[in-house]
MIMIMI-28507 format. One line per 2 residues: for each residue x, y, z of C-alpha. Coordinates in pm, 1 decimal, padded with zeros to 6 digits, always signed. Example, Ala and Ser with C-alpha at 12.3 -4.5 7.8 and 13.67 -1.06 7.14 Angstrom:
2
+01230.0,-00450.0,+00780.0; +01367.0,-00106.0,+00714.0 .
//
This chain:
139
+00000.0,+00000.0,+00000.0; +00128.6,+00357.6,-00057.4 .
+00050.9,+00666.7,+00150.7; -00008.5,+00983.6,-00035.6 .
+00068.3,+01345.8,+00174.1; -00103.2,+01626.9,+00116.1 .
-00012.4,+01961.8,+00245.3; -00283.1,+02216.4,+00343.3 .
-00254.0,+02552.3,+00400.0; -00482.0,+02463.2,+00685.0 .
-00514.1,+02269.2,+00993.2; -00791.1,+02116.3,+01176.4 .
-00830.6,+02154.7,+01574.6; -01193.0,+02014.1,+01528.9 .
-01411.5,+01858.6,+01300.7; -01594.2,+02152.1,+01156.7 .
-01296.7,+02447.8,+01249.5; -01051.4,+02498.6,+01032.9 .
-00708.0,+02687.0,+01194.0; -00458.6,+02861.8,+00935.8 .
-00081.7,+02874.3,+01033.6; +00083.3,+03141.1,+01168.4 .
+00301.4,+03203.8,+00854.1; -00032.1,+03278.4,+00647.5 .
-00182.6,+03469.4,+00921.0; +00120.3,+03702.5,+00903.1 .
+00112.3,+03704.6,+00522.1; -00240.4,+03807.1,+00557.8 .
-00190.4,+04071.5,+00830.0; +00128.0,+04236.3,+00652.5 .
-00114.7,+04243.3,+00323.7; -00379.7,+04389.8,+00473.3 .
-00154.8,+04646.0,+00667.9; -00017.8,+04772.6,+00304.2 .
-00343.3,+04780.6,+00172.7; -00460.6,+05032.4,+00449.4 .
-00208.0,+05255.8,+00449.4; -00312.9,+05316.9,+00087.8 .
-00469.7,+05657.4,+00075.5; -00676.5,+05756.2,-00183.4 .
-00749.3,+06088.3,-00272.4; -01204.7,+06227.9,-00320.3 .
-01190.3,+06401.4,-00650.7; -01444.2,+06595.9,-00668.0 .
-01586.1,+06651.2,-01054.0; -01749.9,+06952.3,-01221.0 .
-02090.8,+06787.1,-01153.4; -02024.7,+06729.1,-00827.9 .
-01899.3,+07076.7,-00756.5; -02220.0,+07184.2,-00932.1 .
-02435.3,+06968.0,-00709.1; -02263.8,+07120.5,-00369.5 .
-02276.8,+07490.1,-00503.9; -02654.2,+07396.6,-00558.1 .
-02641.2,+07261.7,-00197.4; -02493.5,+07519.7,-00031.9 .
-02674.5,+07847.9,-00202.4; -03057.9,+07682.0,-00171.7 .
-03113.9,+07837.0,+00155.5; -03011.3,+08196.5,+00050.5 .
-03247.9,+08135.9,-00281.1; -03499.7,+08060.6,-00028.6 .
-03481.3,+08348.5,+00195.5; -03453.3,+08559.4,-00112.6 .
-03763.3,+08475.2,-00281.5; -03931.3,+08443.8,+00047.4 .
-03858.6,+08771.6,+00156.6; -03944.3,+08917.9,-00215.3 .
-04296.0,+08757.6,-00189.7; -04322.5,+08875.7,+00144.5 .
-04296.0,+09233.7,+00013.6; -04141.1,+09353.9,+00365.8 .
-04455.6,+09339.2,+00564.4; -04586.2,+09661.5,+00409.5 .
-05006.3,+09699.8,+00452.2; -05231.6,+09989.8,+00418.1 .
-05436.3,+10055.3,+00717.4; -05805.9,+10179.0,+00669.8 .
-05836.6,+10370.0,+00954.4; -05560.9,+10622.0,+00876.4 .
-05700.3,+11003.9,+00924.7; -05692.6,+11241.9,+00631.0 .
-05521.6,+11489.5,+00543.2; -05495.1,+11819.9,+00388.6 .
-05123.3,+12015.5,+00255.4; -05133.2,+12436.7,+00343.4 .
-04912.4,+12626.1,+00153.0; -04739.3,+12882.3,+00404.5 .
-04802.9,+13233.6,+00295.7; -04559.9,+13558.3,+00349.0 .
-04496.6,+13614.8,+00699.2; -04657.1,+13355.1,+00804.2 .
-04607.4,+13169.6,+01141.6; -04642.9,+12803.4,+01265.6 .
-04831.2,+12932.4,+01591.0; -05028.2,+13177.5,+01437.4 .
-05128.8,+12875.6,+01169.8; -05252.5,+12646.8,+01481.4 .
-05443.1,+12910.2,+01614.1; -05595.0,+12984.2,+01316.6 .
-05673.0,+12556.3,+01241.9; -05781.4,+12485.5,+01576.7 .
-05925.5,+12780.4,+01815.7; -06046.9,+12580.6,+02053.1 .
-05780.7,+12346.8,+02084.0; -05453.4,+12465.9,+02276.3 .
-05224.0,+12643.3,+02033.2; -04902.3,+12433.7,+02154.7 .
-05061.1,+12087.9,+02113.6; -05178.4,+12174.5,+01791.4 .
-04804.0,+12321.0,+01707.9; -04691.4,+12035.9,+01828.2 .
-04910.5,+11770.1,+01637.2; -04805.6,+12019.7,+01281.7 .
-04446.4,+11967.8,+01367.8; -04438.1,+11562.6,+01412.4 .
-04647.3,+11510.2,+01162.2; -04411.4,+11774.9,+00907.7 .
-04128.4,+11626.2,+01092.0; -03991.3,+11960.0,+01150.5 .
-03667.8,+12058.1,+01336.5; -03785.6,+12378.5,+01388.8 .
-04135.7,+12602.8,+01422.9; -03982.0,+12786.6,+01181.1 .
-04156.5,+12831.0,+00836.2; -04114.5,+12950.5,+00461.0 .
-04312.8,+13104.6,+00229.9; -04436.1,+12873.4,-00030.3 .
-04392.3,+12544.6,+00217.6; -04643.7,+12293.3,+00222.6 .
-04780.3,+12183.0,+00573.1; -04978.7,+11866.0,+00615.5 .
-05254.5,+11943.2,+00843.6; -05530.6,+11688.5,+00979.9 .
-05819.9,+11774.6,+00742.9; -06047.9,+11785.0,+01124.9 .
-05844.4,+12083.3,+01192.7; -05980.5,+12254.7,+00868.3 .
-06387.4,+12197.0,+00929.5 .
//
C-alpha cells in the first residue's frame, strides 16, 4: 500500500474548524496592513462641484424669494385720518397757523401735532412750504 501526503494551508483543531498557520496569518496581516495605508485621494468633478454649489446656495435662494414675496410686511391701514397740505403764505407763522386751524384746541398741542407730523426741526416756516394738516383741523 502507498501513503499519499497532502499539504494544506490549513489545519484542523476540530471537526468543523478549520485553523490557518501562523506564517499565512502574518502574510495576511502584513497584506492587509499595506493595503490600508493606501490613501486615496475624493476628486471631486465639475458635476459634483455643481451639485454642492446647488447645496450650499438653496437656503439663501430661499430666503430671497421668500422675503421678495413677502414684500417687507408693508399693509395699508383703513383707519388712517386724512389729510390736507397748506401752503405757508408771506410772513406767516407756525403758531399763528394752529391758532388759526384749531381755536379751541390749545395752540401748543396743535403746534406740536403740525411739527411731528411735518417732521420739523424747527417752528420755523417759509413762504411757499407745504404743511400737512389733519383735514379735522380745517372743518
Amino acid at each position: 500500500m502507498s501513503t499519499v501526503t497532502y499539504d494544506s494551508p490549513f489545519t484542523y483543531d476540530s471537526p468543523l474548524n478549520f485553523v490557518r498557520p501562523a506564517t499565512v496569518r502574518a502574510t495576511t496581516a502584513s497584506t492587509a496592513a499595506s493595503t490600508a495605508a493606501t490613501v486615496t485621494r475624493l476628486r471631486l468633478t465639475r458635476r459634483g462641484r455643481a451639485v454642492i454649489a446647488a447645496l450650499v446656495s438653496l437656503p439663501l435662494v430661499i430666503a430671497l424669494v421668500a422675503l421678495a414675496l413677502n414684500g417687507g410686511g408693508a399693509t395699508a391701514t383703513t383707519g388712517a385720518s386724512p389729510v390736507a397740505v397748506v401752503t405757508v403764505e408771506s410772513g406767516e407763522t407756525l403758531w399763528g397757523l394752529a391758532a388759526e386751524l384749531a381755536p379751541e384746541q390749545p395752540t401748543a398741542d396743535v403746534v406740536a401735532q403740525l411739527i411731528a407730523m411735518n417732521e420739523l426741526t424747527s417752528a420755523e416756516l417759509h413762504a411757499g412750504q407745504p404743511i400737512v394738516v389733519p383735514a379735522h383741523f380745517l372743518d
